[in-house]
C-alpha positions in Angstrom: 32.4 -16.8 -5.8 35.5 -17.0 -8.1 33.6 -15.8 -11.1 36.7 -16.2 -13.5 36.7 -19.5 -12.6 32.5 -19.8 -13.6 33.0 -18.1 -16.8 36.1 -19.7 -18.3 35.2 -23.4 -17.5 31.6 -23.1 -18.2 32.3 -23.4 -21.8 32.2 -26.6 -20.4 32.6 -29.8 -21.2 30.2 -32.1 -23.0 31.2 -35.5 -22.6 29.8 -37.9 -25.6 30.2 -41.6 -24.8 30.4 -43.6 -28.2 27.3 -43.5 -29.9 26.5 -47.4 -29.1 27.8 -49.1 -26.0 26.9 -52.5 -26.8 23.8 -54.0 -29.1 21.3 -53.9 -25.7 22.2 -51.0 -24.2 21.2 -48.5 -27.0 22.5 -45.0 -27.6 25.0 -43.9 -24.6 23.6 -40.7 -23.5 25.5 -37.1 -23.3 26.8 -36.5 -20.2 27.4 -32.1 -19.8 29.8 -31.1 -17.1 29.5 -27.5 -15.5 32.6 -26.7 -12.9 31.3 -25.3 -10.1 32.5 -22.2 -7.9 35.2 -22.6 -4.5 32.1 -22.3 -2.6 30.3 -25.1 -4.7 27.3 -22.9 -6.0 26.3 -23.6 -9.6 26.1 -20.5 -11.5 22.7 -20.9 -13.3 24.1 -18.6 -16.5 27.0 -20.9 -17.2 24.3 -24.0 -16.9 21.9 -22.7 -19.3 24.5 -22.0 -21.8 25.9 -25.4 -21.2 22.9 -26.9 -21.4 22.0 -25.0 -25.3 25.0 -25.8 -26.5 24.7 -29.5 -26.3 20.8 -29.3 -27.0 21.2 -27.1 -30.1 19.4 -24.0 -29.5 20.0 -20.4 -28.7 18.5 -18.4 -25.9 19.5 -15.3 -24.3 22.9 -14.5 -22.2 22.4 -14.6 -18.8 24.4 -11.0 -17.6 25.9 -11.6 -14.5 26.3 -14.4 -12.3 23.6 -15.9 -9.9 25.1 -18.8 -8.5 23.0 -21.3 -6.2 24.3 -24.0 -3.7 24.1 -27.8 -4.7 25.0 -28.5 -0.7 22.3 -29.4 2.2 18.9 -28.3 2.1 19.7 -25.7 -0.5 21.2 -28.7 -2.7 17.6 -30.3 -2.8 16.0 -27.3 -4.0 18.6 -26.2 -6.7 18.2 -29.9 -8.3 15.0 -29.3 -8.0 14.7 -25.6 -10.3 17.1 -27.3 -12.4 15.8 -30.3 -13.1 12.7 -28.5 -14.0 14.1 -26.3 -16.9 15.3 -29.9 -18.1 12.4 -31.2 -17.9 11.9 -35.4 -18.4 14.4 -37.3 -19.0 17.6 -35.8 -18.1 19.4 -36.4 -14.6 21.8 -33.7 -12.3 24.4 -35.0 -10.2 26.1 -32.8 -7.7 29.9 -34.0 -7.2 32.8 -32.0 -5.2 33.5 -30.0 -8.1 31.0 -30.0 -11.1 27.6 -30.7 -11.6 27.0 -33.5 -14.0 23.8 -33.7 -16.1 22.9 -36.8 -18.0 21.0 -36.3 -21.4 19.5 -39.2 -22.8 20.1 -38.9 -26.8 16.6 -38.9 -27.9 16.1 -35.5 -26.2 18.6 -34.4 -28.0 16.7 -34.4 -31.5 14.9 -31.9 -33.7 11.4 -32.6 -32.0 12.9 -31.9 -28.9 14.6 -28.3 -29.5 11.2 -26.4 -29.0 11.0 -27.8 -25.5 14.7 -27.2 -24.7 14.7 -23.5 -25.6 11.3 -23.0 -23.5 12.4 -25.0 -20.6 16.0 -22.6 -20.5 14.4 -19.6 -21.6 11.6 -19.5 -18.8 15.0 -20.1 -16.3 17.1 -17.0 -18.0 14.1 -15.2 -16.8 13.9 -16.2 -14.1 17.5 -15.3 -13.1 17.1 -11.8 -14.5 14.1 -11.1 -12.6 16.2 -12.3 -9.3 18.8 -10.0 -10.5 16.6 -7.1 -11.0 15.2 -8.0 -7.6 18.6 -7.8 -5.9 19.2 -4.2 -7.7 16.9 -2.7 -4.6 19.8 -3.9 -2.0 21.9 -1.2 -0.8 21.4 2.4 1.4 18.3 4.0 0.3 17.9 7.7 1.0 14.2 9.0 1.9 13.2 12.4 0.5 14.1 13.8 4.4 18.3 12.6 4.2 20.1 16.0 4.2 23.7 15.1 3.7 25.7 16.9 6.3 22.9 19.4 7.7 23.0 19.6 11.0 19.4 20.3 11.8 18.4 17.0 10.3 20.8 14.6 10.8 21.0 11.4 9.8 19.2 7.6 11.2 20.4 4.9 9.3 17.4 1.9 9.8 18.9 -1.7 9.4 16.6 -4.9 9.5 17.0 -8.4 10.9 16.3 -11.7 9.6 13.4 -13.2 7.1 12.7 -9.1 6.9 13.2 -6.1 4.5 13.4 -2.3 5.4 9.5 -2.4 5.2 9.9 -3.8 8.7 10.7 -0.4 9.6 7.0 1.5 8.4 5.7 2.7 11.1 8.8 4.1 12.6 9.9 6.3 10.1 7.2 9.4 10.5 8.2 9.1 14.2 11.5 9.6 13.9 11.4 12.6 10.8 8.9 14.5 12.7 11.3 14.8 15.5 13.8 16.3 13.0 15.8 13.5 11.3 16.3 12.6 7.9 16.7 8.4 7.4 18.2 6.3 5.4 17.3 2.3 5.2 19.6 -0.9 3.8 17.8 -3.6 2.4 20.5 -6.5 2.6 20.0 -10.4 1.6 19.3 -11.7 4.9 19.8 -15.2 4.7 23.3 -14.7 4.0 26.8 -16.0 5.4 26.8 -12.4 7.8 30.6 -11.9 7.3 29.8 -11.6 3.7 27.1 -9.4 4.2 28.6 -6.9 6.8 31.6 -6.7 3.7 28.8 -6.0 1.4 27.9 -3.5 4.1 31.0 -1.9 4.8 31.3 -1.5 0.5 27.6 0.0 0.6 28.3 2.1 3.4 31.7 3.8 1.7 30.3 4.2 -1.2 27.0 5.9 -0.3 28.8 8.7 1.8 31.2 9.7 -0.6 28.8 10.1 -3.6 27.1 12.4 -0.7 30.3 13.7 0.2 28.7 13.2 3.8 31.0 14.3 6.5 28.6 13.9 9.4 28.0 11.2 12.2 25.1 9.3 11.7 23.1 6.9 13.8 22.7 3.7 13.4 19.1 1.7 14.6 18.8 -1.7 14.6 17.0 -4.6 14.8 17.3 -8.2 15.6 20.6 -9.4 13.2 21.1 -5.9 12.0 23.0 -5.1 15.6 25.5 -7.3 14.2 26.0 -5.3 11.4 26.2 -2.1 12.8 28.3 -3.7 15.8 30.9 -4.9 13.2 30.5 -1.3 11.4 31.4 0.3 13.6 34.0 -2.2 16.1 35.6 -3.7 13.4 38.7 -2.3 10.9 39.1 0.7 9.8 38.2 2.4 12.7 34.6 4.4 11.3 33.9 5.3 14.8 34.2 9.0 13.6 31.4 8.1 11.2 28.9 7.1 13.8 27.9 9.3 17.1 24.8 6.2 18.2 24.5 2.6 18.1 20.6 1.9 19.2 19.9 -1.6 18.9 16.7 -3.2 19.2 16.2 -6.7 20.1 19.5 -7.4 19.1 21.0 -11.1 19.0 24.6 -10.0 20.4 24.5 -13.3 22.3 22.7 -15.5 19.4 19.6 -17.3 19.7 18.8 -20.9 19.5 16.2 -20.6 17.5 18.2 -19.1 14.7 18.5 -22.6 12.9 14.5 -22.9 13.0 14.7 -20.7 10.2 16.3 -22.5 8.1 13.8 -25.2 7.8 11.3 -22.5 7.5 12.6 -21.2 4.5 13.5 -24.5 3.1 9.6 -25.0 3.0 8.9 -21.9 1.5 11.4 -22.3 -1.0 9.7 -25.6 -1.6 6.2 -23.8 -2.1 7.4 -21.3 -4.6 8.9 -24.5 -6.6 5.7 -26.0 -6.9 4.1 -23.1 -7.7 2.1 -22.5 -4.3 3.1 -18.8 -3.7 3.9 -16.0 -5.5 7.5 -16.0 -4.7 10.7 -17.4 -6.6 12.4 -19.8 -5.2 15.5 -18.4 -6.5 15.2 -15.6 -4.1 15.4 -18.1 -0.9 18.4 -20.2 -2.3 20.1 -17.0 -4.2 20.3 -15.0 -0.4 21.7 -18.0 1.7 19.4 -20.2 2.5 20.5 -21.0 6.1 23.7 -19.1 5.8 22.7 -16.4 8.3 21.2 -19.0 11.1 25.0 -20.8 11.9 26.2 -17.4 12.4 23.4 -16.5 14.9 23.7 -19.6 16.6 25.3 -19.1 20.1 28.8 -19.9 20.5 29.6 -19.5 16.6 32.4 -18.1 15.3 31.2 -14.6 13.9 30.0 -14.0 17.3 33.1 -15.3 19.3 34.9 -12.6 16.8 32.3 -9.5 17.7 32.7 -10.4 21.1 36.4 -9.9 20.7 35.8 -6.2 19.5 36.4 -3.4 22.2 33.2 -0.9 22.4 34.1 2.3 20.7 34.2 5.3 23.2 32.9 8.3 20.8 29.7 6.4 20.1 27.1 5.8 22.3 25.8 2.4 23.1 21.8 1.5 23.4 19.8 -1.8 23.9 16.4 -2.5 24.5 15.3 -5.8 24.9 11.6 -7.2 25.0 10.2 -10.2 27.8 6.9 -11.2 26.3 7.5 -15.1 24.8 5.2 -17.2 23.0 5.2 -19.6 26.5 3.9 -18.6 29.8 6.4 -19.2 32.2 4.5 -21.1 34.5 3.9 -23.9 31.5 7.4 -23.3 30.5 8.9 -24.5 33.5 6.4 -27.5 33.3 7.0 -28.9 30.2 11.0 -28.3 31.2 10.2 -30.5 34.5 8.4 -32.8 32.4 11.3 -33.1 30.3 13.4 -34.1 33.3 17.1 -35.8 32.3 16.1 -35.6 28.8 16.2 -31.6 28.9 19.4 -31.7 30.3 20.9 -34.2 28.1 19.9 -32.6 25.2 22.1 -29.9 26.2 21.8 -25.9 26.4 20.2 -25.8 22.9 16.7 -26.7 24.3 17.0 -25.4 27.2 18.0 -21.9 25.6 15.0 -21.8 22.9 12.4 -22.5 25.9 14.5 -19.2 27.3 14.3 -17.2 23.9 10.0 -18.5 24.0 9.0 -17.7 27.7 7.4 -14.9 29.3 9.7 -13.2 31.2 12.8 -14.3 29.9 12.8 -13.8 26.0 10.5 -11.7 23.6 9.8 -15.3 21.5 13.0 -14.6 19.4 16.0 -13.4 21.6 16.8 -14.1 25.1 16.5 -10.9 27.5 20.3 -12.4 28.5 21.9 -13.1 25.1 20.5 -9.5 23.9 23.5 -8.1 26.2 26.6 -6.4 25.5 29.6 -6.3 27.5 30.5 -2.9 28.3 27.2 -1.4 27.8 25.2 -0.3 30.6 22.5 1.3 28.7 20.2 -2.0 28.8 16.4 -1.5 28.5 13.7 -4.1 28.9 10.4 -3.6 28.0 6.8 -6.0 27.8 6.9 -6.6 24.5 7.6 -9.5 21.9 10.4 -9.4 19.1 8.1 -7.5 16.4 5.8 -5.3 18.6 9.0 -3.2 19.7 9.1 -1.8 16.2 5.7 -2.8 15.5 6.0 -4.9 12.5 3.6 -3.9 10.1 2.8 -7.2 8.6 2.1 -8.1 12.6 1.3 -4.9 13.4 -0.9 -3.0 10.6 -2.0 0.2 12.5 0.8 2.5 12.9 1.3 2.9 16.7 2.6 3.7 18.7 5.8 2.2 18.3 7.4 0.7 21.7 10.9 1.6 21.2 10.4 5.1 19.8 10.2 6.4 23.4 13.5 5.0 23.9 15.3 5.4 21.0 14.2 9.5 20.1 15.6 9.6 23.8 18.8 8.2 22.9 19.0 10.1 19.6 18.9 13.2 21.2 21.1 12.5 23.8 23.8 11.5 21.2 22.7 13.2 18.0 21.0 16.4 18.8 19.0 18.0 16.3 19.7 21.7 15.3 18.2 24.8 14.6 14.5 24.0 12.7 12.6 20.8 13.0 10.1 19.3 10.0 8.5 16.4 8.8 10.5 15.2 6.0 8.7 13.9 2.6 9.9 10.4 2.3 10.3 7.8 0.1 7.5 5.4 0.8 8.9 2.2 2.3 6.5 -0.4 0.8 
């Protein structure tokens, strides 16, 4: 987001046609221009104060920017939040560069200002309490993180997609009683995942030198977070010193088909908390990406033809473990394929890849067993269970265990980060 560009053309441009285009036509209305960003997201401060200005009132400065997308199914629902803090009357047009709201004059009266100032004041608060929201993204030490003490070294927990480090609940007491101290990132999910893993790489920088952390640590995974940790700790500078494991849980190193699937998913959520169906924003669907993160998880992509391009680092050590129980039993799997016929096969390997991620056997209703792969490492575990039971979700999962990876990866930890001298249960941070 070029936020220079935001802030200096926001100051925008109200356009007034002549007061009177003809003697039929009536007062021409008032047409308000906001540029957009490079990336054509709207940046929601600049468009409140674009919108005040022309109606006449005052309302509070929005700090920071929060910008939204005005493209694709993430378009529909920004007009939509939009068009609500203008309320009847007014129209928004998205063109290449601007956003083009149409006023007609007899909004833009006296009567009318009490209206105005509730409609934009109800979306400046809105954006704040996004902003506030996005203030819990980041590294998060629990009370058990010991910076450089080797009897309690460090697990670093990253999540997947549609998920928060609350994902991780029940694995956390596991993994301090056996001696480690743990650190989580929350990240926005739905996010393009190059800019994510930069946010990452920032986070990850900044964290260990306020800690002055001179310690390996390892990293745990899940689902989308292995490709995060994979470009960590592949990509440039080398931070290989920085990380002794690499355990990755369900990951989608080879993408999965049903990665677009999401997007619709949260395109209908995002249209629930717009009408007021759910206690969630809307603003914190559209302001993370809405659908960003699926083309990048899509097989054949280009962030993945780029990972794949990365040589495995030899000082860390290299862990999978895969689930096979889908949401399809092979048996009708292969039916419903046979059914299908020419038309399976003509609709190419997209189809014939989700039925792979969703059967018993061959995916864990998420990930293909296959596409969860790495070149180069050998250390490949499968397991009978489905995407969420191998760290036992707790919005699946409520109970706390056991967990179905922790067998595997305190194995792995103590193979490649040993734990020395005393052992104890660390007091952590809850992670609610």
């Amino acid at each position: 987001m070029n936020s220079i560009l935001i802030l200096a053309g926001v100051l925008l441009v109200a356009q007034s046609a002549p007061s009177r285009s003809n003697d039929d036509d009536g007062p021409a209305p008032v047409v308000v221009v906001v540029p957009l960003g490079e990336d054509r997201k709207i940046e929601l401060g600049a468009f409140a104060a674009a919108i005040a200005k022309t109606a006449g009132v005052e309302i509070p400065k929005a700090d920071g920017i929060l910008a939204l997308p005005t493209d694709g199914l993430g378009g529909a629902l920004t007009r939509t939040l939009l068009q609500e803090a203008l309320g009847v009357g007014p129209t928004i047009t998205f063109e290449p560069a601007s956003a083009r709201i149409t006023i007609p004059r007899d909004r833009l009266g006296p009567d009318s200002r009490p209206a105005w100032e509730r409609g934009l004041k109800r979306l400046i608060e809105r954006v704040e309490r996004e902003k506030g929201r996005r203030n819990f993204y980041g590294l998060w030490p629990r009370e058990s993180y010991r910076p450089n003490d080797p009897s309690r070294p460090t697990v670093c927990l990253i999540h997947g997609m549609n998920s928060t480090s609350s994902v991780f609940l029940h694995m956390v007491e596991p993994i301090e009683r056996a001696g480690y101290g743990v650190v989580v990132y929350d990240y926005p999910y739905n996010r393009d995942v190059e800019e994510t893993v930069a946010e990452f790489r920032r986070d990850w920088d900044r964290f260990r030198t306020a800690n002055r952390e001179k310690r390996p640590w390892a990293l745990v995974s899940h689902s989308m977070g292995a490709l995060l940790a994979r470009e960590l700790v592949e990509g440039e500078p080398d931070r290989s010193g920085e990380v002794a494991s690499s355990i990755m849980i369900a990951p989608v190193n080879g993408g999965s088909y049903l990665a677009q699937a999401q997007t619709a998913l949260q395109f209908l959520q995002g249209v629930q908390a717009v009408n007021g169906k759910t206690r969630a924003d809307a603003l914190a669907f559209l302001g993370d990406g809405l659908g960003a993160a699926a083309e990048d998880l899509t097989p054949g992509s280009r962030l993945l033809r780029r990972l794949d391009s990365y040589r495995r680092r030899p000082s860390v050590g290299y862990h999978i473990i895969a689930g096979d129980v889908g949401l399809i039993r092979a048996p009708v799997s292969k039916q419903i394929i046979g059914r299908l016929g020419i038309a399976a096969r003509l609709a190419g390997p997209a189809l014939l890849g989700q039925f792979e991620e969703l059967t018993d056997g061959t995916g864990d209703g998420c990930v293909a067993v296959e596409r969860s792969k790495l070149a180069g490492v050998a250390d490949h575990e499968v397991v009978h269970a489905d995407h969420l039971e191998l760290i036992r979700a707790p919005l699946i999962y409520p109970d706390p265990g056991p967990v179905v990876a922790m067998p595997f990866i305190l194995d792995r930890l103590a193979t490649d980060l040993p734990v020395s001298g005393n052992r104890g249960l660390g007091n952590g941070r809850a992670i609610d």
